[in-house]
C-alpha positions as CSV (number, residue, x, y, z in Angstrom):
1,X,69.3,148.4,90.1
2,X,71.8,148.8,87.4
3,X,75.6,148.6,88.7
4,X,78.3,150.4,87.6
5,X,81.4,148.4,85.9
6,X,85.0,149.6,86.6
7,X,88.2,148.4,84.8
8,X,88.8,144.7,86.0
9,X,91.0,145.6,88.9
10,X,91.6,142.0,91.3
11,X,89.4,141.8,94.7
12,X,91.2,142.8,97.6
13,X,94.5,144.5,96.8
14,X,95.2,145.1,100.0
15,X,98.3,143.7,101.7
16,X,102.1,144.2,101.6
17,X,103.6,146.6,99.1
18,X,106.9,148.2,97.9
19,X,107.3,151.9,97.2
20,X,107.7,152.8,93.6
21,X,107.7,156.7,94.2
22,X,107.7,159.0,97.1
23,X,104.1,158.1,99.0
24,X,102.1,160.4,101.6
25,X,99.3,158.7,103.1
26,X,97.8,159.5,106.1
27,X,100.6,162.1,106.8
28,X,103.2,159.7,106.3
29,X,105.7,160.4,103.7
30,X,107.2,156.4,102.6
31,X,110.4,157.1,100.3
32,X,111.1,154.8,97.6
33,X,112.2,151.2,98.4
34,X,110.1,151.5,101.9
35,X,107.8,148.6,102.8
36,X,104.2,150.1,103.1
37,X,101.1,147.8,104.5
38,X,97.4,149.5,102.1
39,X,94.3,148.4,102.6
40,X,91.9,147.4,99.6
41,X,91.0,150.6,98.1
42,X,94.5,152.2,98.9
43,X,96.0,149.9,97.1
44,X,93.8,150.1,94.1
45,X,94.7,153.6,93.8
46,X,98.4,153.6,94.3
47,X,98.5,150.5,91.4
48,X,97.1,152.2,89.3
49,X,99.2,155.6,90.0
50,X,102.0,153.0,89.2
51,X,103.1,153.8,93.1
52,X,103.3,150.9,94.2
53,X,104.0,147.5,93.5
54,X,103.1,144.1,95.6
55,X,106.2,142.3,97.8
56,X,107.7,139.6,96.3
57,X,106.2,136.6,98.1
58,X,109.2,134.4,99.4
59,X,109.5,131.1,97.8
60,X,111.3,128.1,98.8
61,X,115.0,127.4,97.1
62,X,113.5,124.5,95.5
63,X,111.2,127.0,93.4
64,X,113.4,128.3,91.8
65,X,115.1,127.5,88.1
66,X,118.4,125.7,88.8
């Protein structure tokens, strides 16, 4: 069986995101600035919609350029 290829998109998007634009998923409208937890798939989507965009991961002080 011959699989289909799709834009190189990374594995497992899912996680902690920020709201770019006004979101409605599963009847739940997220404004813009809200924190909003996606699975995979959902997060594909809203990526690529430009939608969303991943949290910041906190870093230590130290990580930073002094």
């Amino acid at each position: 069986m011959a699989k289909t290829s799709k834009a190189p998109v990374k594995d497992s998007a899912g996680g902690a995101y920020k709201c770019l634009t006004k979101v409605r998923l599963s009847g739940t409208v997220y404004e813009i600035g809200d924190d909003i937890t996606l699975t995979g798939e959902e997060a594909q989507q809203l990526l690529l919609a430009e939608a969303v965009e991943p949290k910041a991961k906190k870093t230590s002080p130290a990580g930073d350029s002094e």
